[in-house]
Steps between C-alpha positions, in 0.01 A plus 500: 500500500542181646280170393359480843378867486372448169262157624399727771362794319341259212307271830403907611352575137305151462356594838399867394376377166278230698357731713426767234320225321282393789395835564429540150295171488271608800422824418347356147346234723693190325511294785852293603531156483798479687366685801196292451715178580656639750198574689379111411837425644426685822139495570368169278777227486237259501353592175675487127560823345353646183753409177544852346281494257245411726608772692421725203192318374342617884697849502318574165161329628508713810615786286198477189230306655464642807666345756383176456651284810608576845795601621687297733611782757 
């Protein structure tokens, strides 16, 4: 099998694998931080995004306490 083929199938894999795990992640309701700065990206450039573990501090604030905050969208 040739080196190009090989590349090719592993760039196929990482892509299956990534979408496995996103699926995975929402259905447990563990929100992702890299669609969250994406959507920043798209629909907030004006504002600074979350680090990640602020990201996760508010996931599991929304998650435990209720809900505490608003959503942006």
């Amino acid at each position: 099998m040739s080196t190009f083929k090989l590349a090719r199938m592993r760039c196929q894999l990482a892509g299956w694998l990534g979408e496995i795990r996103r699926a995975y992640l929402q259905m447990f309701g563990i929100p992702d931080y890299d669609r969250y700065l994406t959507h920043m990206a798209d629909h907030h450039p004006e504002l600074t995004p979350l680090t990640r573990r602020e990201f996760a501090a508010q996931a599991i604030d929304r998650r435990y306490n209720g809900g505490a905050g608003r959503r942006c969208c």
